[in-house]
Each structure stands twice: as C-alpha cells, then as structure tokens.
C-alpha positions as CSV (number, residue, x, y, z in Angstrom):
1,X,-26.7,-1.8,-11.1
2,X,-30.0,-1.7,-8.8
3,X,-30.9,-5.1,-9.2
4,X,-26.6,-6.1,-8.0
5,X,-27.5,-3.2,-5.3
6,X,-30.3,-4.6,-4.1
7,X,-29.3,-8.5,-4.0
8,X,-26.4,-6.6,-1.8
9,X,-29.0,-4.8,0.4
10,X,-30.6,-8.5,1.0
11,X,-27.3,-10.2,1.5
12,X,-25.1,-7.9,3.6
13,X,-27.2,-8.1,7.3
14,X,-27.2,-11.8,7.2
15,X,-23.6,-12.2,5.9
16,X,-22.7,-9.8,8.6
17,X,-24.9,-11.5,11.4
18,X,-23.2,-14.8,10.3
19,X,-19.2,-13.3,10.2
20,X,-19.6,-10.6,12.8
21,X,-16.2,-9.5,14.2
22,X,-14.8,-12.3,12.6
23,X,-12.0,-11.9,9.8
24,X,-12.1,-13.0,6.4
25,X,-8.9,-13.3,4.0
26,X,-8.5,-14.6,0.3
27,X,-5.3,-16.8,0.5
28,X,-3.9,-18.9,-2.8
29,X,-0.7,-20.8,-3.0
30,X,1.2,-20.7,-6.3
31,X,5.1,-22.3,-6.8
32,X,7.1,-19.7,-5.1
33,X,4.4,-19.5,-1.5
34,X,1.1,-17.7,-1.6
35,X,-0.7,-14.4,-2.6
36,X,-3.1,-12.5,-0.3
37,X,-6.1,-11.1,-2.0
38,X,-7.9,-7.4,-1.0
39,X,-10.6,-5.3,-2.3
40,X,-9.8,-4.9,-5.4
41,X,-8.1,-7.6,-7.2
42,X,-10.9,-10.1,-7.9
43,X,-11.5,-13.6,-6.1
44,X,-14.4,-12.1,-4.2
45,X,-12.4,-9.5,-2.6
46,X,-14.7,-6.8,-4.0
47,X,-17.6,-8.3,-2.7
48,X,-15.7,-9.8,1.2
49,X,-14.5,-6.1,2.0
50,X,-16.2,-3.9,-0.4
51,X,-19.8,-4.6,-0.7
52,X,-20.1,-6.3,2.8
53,X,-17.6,-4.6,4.9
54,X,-16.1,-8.0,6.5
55,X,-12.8,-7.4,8.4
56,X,-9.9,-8.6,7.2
57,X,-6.5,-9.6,9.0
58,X,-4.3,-6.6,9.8
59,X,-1.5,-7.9,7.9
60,X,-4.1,-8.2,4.9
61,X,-5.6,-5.3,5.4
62,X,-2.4,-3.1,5.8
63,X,0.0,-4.9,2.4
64,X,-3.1,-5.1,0.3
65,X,-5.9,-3.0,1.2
66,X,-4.7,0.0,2.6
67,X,-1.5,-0.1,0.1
68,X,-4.0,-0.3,-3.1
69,X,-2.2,-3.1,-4.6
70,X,-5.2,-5.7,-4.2
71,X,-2.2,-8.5,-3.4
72,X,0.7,-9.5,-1.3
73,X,3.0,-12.2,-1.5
74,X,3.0,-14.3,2.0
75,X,5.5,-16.7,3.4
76,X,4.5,-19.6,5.0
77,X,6.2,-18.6,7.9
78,X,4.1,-14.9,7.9
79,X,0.9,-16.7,7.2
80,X,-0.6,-16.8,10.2
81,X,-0.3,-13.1,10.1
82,X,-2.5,-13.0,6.7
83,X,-5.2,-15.9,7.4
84,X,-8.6,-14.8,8.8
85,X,-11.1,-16.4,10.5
86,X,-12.3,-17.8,7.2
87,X,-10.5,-18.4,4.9
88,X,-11.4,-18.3,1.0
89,X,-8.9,-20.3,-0.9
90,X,-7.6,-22.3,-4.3
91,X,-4.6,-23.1,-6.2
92,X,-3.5,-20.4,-8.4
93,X,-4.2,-20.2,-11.8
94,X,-1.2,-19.1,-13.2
95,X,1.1,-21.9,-12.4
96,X,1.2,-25.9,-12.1
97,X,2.4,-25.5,-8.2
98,X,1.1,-28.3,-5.9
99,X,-1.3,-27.0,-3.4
100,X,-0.5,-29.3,-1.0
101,X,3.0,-27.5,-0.5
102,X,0.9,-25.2,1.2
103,X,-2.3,-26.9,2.7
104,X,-0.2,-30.2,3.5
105,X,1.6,-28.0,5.7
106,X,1.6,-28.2,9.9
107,X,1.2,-24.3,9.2
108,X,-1.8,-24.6,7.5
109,X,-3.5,-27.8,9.3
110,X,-3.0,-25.2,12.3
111,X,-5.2,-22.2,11.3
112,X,-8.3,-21.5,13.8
113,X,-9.9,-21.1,9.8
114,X,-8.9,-25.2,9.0
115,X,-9.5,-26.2,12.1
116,X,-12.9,-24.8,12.4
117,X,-13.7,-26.0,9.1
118,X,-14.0,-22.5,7.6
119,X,-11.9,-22.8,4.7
120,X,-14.1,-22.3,1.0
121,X,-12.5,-23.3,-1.9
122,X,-13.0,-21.0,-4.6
123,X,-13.3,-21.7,-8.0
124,X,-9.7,-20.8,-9.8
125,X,-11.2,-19.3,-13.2
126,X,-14.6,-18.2,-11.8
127,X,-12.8,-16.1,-9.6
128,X,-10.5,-14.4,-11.0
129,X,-11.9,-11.6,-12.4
130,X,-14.9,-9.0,-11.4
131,X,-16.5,-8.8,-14.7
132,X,-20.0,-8.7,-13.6
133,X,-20.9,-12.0,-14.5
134,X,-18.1,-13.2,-12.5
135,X,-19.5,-10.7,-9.6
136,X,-22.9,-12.8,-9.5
137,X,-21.5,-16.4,-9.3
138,X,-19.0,-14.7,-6.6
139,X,-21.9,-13.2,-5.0
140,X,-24.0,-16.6,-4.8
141,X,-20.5,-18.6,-3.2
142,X,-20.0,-16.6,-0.7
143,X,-23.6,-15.8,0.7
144,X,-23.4,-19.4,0.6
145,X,-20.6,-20.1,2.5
146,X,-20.8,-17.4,4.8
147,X,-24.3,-18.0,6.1
C-alpha cells in the first residue's frame, strides 16, 4: 500500500497539470449500445476519479458515480452527454458486438475527444478488474496517456 500511495503521490500533479478542468469518461460499446464506466467498477475508473480526482461528464458522473453503480448503459443518441474530454475506450469483453457500430458512427467521429485525438484504447482483459496487479498496468496506461 505505500509504495501504490506513493507512485500516486508522484503521478497525480502531473496527470492533473496535463487534464486540468478537462473531463475524462470510460466509454465501451457492447451489442445492445455502450456502458459508461465510474469509480468503482474497474477499467481505470478507480484510478481516473478516485486516486486522481479527474472530472468526469455530468451525465457520468450523476448515473454512475454519484448513483454507486460504477456503470450506465448509454445510447448513442445520449452519448454526447457521457463522453469526456478524453475518452478511455475498447470493445467489451463480454460479447462479440462490432465496435465499429459505435466508433464508425458520425456520432462518434464527432466527439471534441476523437477529434482531438484523445481517445485511449484500453486493453479489454487488463482492464477489467482492480485486483492490484490490474491497478499497476492501469496505473502505468494512463500516466501514459494522460501526460
């Protein structure tokens, strides 16, 4: 635990100099439209809001953050609404969907997050959980990414 907490101590002033006010959401299409990740279900949520205290959308932050679900099913017409200024995103594991239902979309294509070129792809298995090897390849990605 001090040796996660401190790696977190280093991290967290550059992730936030890099994010700033800036949102980030955890978004994953699957056959039936896409989930929205929070805090607490895996995917590097504990890390995005927990540990580093990023902002998330409002939508995101009221259906799965503030409810204590840790997910929300999204539309594609609503996902606007759930997609942050970076965007951490893969297929989901559990089904055979085609992502590019979702990401071939002119919904998608028109996110400040694609446009910008702030979209991460996750890794599907590596991020499912927050075991706390899981937490340390998480941890790695998104300090990455973010900065």
């Amino acid at each position: 635990m001090a040796e996660w907490d401190k790696k977190i101590a280093e991290a967290k002033p550059k992730v936030q100099a890099a994010v700033g006010d800036k949102t980030v959401s955890i978004l994953q299409p699957y056959a039936k439209g896409i989930y929205a990740f929070g805090h607490n279900f895996g995917r590097g949520g504990d890390i995005l809001y927990g540990e580093f205290q990023l902002k998330a959308p409002n939508a995101v932050q009221k259906e799965t953050i503030d409810s204590g679900t840790g997910w929300a099913e999204v539309s594609l017409e609503t996902l606007p609404d759930f997609a942050g200024d970076y965007i951490f995103t893969s297929a989901w594991s559990g089904d055979d969907a085609n992502p590019e239902s979702v990401y071939g979309t002119n919904v998608w294509k028109g996110l400040s997050a694609v446009k910008n070129n702030k979209v991460f792809q996750i890794d599907q298995k590596g991020s499912y959980f927050n075991d706390p090897i899981s937490l340390e390849a998480q941890l790695t990605f998104i300090v990455e990414k973010l900065t």
